[in-house]
C-alpha positions in Angstrom: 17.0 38.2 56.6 17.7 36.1 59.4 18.2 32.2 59.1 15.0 29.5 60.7 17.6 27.1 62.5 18.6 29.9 65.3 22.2 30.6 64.3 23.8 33.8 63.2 23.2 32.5 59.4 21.2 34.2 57.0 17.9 32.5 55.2 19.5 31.6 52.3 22.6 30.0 54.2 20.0 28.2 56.6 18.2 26.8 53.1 21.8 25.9 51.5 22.5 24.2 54.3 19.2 22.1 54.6 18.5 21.6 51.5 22.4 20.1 50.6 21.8 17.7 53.9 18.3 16.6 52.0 20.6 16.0 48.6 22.7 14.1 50.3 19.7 12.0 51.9 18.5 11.6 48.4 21.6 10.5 47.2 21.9 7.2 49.8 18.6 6.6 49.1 18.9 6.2 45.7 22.5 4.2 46.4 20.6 1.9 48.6 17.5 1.6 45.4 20.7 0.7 43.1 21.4 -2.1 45.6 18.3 -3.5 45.7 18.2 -3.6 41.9 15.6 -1.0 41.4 17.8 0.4 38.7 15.1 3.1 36.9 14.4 4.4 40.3 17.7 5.2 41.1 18.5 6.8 38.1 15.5 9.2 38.6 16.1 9.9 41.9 19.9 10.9 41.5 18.8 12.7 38.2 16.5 14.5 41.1 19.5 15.2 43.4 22.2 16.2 40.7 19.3 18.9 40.0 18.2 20.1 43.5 22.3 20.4 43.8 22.6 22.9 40.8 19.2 24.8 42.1 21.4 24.8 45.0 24.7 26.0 44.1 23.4 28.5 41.3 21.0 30.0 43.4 21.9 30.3 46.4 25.7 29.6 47.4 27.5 31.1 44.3 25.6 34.3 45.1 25.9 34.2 48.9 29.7 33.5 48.2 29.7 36.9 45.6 27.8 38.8 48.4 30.4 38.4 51.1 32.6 41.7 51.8 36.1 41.5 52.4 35.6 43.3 56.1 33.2 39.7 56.8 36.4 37.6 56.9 38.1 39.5 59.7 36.7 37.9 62.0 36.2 34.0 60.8 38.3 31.7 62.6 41.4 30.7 61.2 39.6 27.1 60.5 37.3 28.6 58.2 40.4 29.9 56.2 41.0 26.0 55.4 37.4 24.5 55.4 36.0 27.1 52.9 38.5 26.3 49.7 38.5 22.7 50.4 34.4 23.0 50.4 34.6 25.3 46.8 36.8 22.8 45.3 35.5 19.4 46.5 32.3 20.8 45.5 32.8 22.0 42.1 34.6 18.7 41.3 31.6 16.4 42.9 29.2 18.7 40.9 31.0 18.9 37.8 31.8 14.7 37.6 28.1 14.1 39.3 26.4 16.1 36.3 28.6 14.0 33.5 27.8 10.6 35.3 24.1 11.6 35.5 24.2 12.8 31.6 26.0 9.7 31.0 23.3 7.5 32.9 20.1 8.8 31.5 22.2 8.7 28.0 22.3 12.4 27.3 26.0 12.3 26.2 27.3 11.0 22.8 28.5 7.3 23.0 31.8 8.0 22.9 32.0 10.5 25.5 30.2 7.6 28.1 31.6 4.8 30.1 30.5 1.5 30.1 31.0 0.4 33.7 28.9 2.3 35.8 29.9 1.2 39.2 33.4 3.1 40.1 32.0 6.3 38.9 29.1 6.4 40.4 30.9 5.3 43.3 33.2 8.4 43.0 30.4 10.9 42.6 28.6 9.8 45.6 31.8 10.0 48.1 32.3 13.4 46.1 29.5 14.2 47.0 28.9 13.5 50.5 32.4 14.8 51.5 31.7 18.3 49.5 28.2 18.0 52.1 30.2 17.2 55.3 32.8 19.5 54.6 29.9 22.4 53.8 28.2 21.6 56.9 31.7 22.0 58.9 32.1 25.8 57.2 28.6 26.6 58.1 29.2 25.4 62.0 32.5 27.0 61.7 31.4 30.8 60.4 27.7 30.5 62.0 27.4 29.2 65.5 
């Protein structure tokens, strides 16, 4: 099926895409809530983006990424070749360490598996985060347009 945003990408790379840019959104919007003090707000809102991320990931990039052929990455560009792991693993790590801070924040985790100054880590998961979503958008401009 082809993608909505007029590239040579498929519908489910075309939602990956979108939708990672609207987690991302989320996740400055609910930075900028923590700012302002609205603490519960931001909270549910990056509870809300941690999850649209996994939707994300599970259901549509891992099995995109199982569905490629080897014969589909003959003709990438040799930039892809770099872009790609570094998107996998800065992605895995920003989902992996933004799932424990957001278990961690709602209080979901046993007491001594939590930390007790919230700003560096959350700090780290968001520039995980948006670097994994810069980075993805660079592999999809690479392979698509």
């Amino acid at each position: 099926m082809t993608g909505f945003l007029g590239t040579k990408a498929t519908f489910a790379q075309d939602v990956s895409l979108v939708g990672s840019i609207v987690v991302a959104i989320a996740m400055t919007i609910g930075a900028y809530l923590v700012v302002r003090g609205y603490y519960t707000a931001h909270r549910w809102v990056q509870t809300g983006a941690v999850a649209a991320n996994l939707i994300l990931v599970f259901g549509v990039m891992i099995p995109s990424l199982l569905s490629v052929t080897p014969d589909e990455n003959l003709n990438l560009p040799t930039a892809a070749f770099v872009a790609m792991p570094a998107h996998e693993v800065v992605g895995t790590v920003a989902m992996l360490f933004g799932v424990y801070v957001v278990l961690v924040g709602n209080r979901w985790l046993p007491v001594r598996w939590r930390f007790n100054n919230y700003k560096p880590f959350m700090r780290l998961a968001f520039a995980l985060y948006l670097v994994a979503t810069i980075v993805g958008v660079v592999v999809y401009w690479l392979i698509h347009t």
